[in-house]
N, C-alpha and C positions, 0 to 999 in steps of 0.2 A: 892278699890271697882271695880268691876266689874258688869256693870247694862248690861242684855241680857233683850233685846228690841222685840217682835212681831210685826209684820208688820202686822197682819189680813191677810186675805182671798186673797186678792187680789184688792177690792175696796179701795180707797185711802179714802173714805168717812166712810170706818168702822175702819181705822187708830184712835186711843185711844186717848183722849187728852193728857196723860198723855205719849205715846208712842212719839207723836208728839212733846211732850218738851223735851223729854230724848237725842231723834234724835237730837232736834237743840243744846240742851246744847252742845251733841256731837261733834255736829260739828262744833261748834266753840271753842273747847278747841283742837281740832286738827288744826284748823287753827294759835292757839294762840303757839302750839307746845306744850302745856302738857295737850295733850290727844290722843283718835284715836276714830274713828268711823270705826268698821267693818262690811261690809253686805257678810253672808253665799254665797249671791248670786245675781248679776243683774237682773237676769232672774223671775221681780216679778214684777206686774202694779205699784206700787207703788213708785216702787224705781223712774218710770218717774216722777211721784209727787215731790221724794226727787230733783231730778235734778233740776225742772223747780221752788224749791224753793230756788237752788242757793246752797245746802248744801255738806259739802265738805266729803267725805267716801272714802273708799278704800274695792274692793269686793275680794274676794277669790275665784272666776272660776278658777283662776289658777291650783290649787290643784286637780282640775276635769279633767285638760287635760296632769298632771304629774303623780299622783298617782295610782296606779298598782290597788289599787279596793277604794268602799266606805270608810270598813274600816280605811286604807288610809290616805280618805279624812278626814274623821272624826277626826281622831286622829292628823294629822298635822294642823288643823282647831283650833282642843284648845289647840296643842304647840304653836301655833303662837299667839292667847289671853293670856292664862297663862306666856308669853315670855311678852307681853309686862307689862300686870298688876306688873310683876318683875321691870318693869323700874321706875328709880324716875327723874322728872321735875330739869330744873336749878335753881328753887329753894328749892330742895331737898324736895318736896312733891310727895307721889303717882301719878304715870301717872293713868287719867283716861280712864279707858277702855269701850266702849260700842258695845256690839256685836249683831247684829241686824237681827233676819229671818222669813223665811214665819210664817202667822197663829201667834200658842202660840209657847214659844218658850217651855212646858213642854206637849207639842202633837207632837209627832215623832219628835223632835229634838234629834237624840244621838251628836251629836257635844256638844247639851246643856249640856245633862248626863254628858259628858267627862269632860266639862269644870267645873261642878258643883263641882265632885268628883277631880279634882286636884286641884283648889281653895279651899277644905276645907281642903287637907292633907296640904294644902302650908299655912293656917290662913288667906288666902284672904277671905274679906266678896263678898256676889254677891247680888244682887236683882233683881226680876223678873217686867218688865213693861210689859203688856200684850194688847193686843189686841185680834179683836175676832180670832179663829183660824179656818182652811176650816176645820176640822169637825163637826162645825153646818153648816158652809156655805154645805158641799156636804150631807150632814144630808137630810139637806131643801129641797135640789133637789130632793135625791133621794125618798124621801117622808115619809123618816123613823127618828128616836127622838132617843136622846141620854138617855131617858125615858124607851126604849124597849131593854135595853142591847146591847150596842156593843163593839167589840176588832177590836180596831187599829193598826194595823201591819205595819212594814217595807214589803213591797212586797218580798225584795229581802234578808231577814232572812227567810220567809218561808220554804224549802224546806231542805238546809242543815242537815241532822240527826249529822251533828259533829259542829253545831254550840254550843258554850259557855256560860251558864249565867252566871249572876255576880256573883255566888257562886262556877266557874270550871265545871260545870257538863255539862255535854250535851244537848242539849234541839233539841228533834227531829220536833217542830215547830209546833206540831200537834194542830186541832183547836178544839174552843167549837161551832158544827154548830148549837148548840140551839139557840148561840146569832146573831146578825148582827154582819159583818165585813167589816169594812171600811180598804182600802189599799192604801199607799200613796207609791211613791216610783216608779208609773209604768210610765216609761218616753219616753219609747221606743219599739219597736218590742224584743229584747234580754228579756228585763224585763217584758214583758208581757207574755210571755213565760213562765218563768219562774213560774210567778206567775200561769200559768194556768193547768201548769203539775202539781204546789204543792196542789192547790184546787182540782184537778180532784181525790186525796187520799181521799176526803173527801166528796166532791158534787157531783151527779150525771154530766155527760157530757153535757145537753142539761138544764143545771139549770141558770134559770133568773137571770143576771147577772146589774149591771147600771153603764156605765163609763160617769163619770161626768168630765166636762171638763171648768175651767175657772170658778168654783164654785164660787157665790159670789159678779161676775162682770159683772155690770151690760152691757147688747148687747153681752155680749161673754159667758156666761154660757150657755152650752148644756148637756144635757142626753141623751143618746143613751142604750136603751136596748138590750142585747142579749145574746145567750146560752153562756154557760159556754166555750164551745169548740173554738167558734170564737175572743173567747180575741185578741188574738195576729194577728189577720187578720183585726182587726178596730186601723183605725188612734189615737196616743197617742202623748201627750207630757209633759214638765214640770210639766204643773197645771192639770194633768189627775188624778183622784180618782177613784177608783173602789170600788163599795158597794156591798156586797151577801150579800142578804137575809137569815134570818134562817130557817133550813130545818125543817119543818115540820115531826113530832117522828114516822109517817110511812115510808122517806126515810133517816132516820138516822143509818148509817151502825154502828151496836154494836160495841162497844167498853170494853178494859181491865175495867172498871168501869163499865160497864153494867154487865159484868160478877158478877163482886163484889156485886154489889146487886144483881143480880137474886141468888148467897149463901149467902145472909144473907137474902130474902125471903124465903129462902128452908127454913132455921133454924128456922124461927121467930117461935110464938107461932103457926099460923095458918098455919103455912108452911108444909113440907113433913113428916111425921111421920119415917119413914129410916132415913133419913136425921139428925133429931133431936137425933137420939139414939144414933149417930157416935161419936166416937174419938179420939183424936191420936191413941191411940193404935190398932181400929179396923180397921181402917182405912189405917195399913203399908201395909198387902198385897195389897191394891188394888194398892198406888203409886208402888208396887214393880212391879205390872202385866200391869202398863201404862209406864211403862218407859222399860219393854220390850217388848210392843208393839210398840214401839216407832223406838227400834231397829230393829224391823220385820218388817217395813214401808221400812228403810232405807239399809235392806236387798233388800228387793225386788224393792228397785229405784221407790217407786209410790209416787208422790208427793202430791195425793190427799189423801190417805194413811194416808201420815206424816203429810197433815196440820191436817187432825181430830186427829189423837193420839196424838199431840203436845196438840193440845187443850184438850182432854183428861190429860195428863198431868200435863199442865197448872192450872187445874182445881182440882187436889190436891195440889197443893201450897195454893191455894186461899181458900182451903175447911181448909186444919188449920190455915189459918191466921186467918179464921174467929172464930172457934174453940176458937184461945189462944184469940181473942178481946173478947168473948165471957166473957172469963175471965178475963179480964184486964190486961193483962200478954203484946200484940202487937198484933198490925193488919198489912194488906197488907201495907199499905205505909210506915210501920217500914223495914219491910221486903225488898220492894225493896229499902227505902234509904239506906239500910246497906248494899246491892249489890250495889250500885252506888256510894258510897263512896267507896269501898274496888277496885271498879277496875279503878276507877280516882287514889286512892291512890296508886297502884299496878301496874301502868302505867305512871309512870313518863317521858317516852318518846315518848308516846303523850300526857300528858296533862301536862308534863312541859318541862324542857330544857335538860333531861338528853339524850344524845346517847348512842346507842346499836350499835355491831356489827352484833348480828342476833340473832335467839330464843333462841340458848343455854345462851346467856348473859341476852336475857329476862326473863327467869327459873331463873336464878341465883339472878338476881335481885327483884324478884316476893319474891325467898325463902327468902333473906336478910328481904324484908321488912317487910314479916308475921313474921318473929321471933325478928323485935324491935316493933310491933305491941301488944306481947304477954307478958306477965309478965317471972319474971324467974322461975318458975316452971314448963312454959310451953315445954310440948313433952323433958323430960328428959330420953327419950331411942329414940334413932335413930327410933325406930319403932313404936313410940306413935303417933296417928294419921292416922293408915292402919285402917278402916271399917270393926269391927270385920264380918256386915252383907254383906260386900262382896259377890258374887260366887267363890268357893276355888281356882280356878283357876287364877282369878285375884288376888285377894287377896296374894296365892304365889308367884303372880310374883309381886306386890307391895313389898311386904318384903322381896323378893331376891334380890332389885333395892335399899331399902334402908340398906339392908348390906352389899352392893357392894361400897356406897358410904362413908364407915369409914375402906373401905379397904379389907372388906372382901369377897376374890375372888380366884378363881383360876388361874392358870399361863396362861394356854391354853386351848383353847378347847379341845385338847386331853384329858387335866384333867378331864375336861367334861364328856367327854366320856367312859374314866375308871370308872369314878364313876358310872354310867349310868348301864356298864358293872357288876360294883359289885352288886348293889343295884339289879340290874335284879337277877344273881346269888342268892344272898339270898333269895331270894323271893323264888326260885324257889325251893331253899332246904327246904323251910318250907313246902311249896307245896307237898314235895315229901316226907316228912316225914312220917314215918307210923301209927304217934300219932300226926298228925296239931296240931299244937296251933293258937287258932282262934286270938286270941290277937296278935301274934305276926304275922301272916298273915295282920291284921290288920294292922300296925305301917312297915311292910316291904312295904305295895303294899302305901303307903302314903308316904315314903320315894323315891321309885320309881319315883311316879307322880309328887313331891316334884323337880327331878332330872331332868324330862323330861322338865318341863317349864324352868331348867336352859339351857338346849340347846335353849328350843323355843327364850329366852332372850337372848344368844350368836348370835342366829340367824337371830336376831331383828324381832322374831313371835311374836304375838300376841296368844297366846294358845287357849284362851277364842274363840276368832274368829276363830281360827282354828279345833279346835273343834264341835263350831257350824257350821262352814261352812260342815264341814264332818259329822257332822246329817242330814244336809237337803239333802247333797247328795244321805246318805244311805234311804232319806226318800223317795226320790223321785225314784230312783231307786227299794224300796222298794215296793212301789204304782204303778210303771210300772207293778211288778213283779205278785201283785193280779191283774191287771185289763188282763192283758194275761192271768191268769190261767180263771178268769171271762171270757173272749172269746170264752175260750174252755168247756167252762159249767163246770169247775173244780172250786177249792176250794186248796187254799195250803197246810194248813194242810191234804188232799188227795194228794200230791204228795210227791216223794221221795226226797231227799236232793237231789238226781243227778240232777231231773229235777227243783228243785228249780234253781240248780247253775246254768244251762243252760237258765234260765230265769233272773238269774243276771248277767250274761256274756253278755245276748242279749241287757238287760238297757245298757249296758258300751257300748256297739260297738252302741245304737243309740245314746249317747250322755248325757246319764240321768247322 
């Protein structure tokens, strides 16, 4: 057995009766040599109450001034309980274990978690003795009820976007500022820091703040309020809590779930009549014409640009989730947990133990794992899986990259270029025939173009982009070419090809 003990708040007077036997049982079965008494930590009023009742423990700061971070701590905290609860007494009974911390020990204890979850994979039983814990003590002070919704946080989980939950996945820490949040964890100037870059994603800078200090105890508890910005420039220590306030739905900065309702308001009965009439299928052009606007954003380097078209974007995803939920078919949170599993699963060198030597081994291992992912019938031609809806260009050069990769290739570039060579030639004989054949004019200049993206891929082009890059050239060039004839009170179609070219000569010598 393994009993984890509460010490309450801080007052030795809201110590539990029942806390207060577990302790002394404690410590005299470690006196007697089959048991132990562990406290998380010295650094709590109460433990002077333990002392001056004579009672015998053993604390774990050590771990605070060896271990490289919390984590750490945490985790050699309950190898060292689970290490002993393994021990048996000289008379071959269970050593009794009792691990003793601030508050409850099922309010921001992860030592507790840790020790809970290897105690039950190892069949040890554990029991909880509790006392009160400082989140009604800082509750009280700061004037707010566990009545009114609140999330209590590790201060120092906040901010990481690569932190872990208990199911692998990511968790970017982000909050619900509808409710109160209480934060334990802020002990110092680093941690208060911390904590105050990760609330300023979500609070305004100058938002009412209450660090509660010594919650609980009586002559030492203080509240101090103030902005958001000055956290880390007011004195902190151990027993410091910090409480925010919930923001009020006029400064609550929208969120991907606000999105999500405001389209499933479009849709509803009273909602947008457009809106309502939409679906997948009416609806492809428009994702086609946002996600190249997307790439005109990213052309032109505006990053105000790319956040609205992103968000445009964004907003056809979210417009058929709602669509297929419409139907019972999935909604958005199906949607992203199948993108969040697929790239935890797809990534096994960061979200587990495998090594890479660099991207090309990431590819390789990306492909391995979609194809034990897939049944066996899946992509039974090297080339099952190219986007028939592609632009030709890419799309060419997808299917000349996966027939490159079963071998099929040319020697050298030269080959390249012979071909290049012929396929130009034939073209041109159809060209020059005195009876065309449109068909076959057709299937030469597509053979051609077919040839040319195999250079651009020798060449490691990108076609697609180079292409477009040389439209907006000839566009811009083009738009020099009327705004000069415009100068001269002319009009292009009024001039000759000579003075056209002479006004596209002039674009290129100024730079267009």
């Amino acid at each position: 057995m393994i009993t984890l003990i509460g010490l309450g708040p801080g007052d030795a007077e809201t110590l539990s009766r029942g806390a207060e036997r577990a302790l002394r049982e404690a410590s005299a079965a470690m006196e007697q040599g089959t048991g132990v008494l562990l406290l998380r930590t010295a650094r709590h009023p109460v433990v002077e109450a333990l002392r001056a009742w004579g009672l015998h423990f053993e604390t774990l700061d050590a771990l605070y001034d060896t271990a490289p971070d919390f984590a750490a701590v945490y985790s050699g905290i309950a190898a060292r309980v689970l290490a002993e609860a393994a021990r048996i007494t000289g008379g071959g009974k269970p050593f009794a274990v009792a691990y003793a911390v601030p508050g409850h020990p099922l309010f921001g204890e992860e030592s507790v978690r840790l020790i809970r979850e290897g105690a039950a994979s190892a069949g040890i039983p554990t029991q909880i003795v509790s006392s009160g814990s400082f989140v009604e003590a800082a509750l009280t002070a700061a004037g707010a009820s566990l009545g009114d919704g609140v999330d209590v946080r590790d201060a120092l989980t906040l901010a990481p976007t690569d932190r872990i939950d208990e199911h692998g996945h990511p968790d970017g820490g982000r909050l619900d500022v509808s409710r109160g949040l209480l934060l334990y964890q802020v002990f110092d100037t680093a941690s208060a820091s911390h904590a105050k870059l990760s609330l300023m994603r979500d609070y305004p800078d100058d938002w009412e703040i209450a660090l509660i200090q010594w919650a609980g105890v009586p002559g030492r508890e203080a509240v101090r309020r103030v902005p958001l910005f000055q956290l880390d420039r007011e004195p902190v220590d151990h027993l410091t809590t910090v409480y925010v306030p919930p923001l009020p739905p006029t400064l609550r900065r929208p969120s991907f779930a606000t999105l999500v309702g405001v389209m499933a308001r479009l849709r509803s009965p009273n909602g947008c009549p457009w809106d309502r009439e939409q679906t997948h299928a009416t609806l492809k052009k428009y994702f086609i014409e946002e996600t190249y606007e997307v790439l005109e954003a990213i052309d032109e380097d505006d990053p105000d640009m790319l956040c609205e078209e992103l968000g445009d974007a964004l907003l056809q995803v979210v417009f058929h989730a709602q669509l297929a939920s419409e139907e019972g078919i999935f909604n958005i949170d199906d949607v992203t947990g199948r993108i969040v599993d697929k790239l935890v699963r797809r990534h096994p060198h960061v979200f587990g133990t495998v090594e890479v030597s660099g991207s090309e081994e990431v590819l390789r291992n990306w492909e391995k794992i979609k194809r034990a992912e897939k049944d066996e019938t899946w992509r039974q031609s090297a080339l099952d899986g190219v986007p028939r809806g592609l632009p030709a260009l890419m799309q060419a050069m997808e299917i000349s990259k996966r027939a490159v990769k079963v071998g099929f290739e040319w020697d050298t570039f030269a080959d390249v270029l012979a071909k290049f060579d012929e396929e130009a030639a034939e073209l041109k004989a159809e060209l020059s025939s005195e009876t065309p054949d449109r068909e076959a004019i057709f299937a030469e200049l597509g053979d051609l173009l077919f040839t040319i993206v195999q250079i651009a891929r020798w060449q490691q082009v990108d076609p697609e982009e180079a292409l477009r890059t040389m439209l907006a050239r000839f566009s811009q060039r083009f738009r020099y070419m009327e705004q000069r004839a415009q100068a001269q009170g002319r009009t292009l179609q009024g001039m000759t090809l000579a003075e056209m070219d002479a006004l596209w000569d002039e674009a290129k010598a100024q730079g267009h």
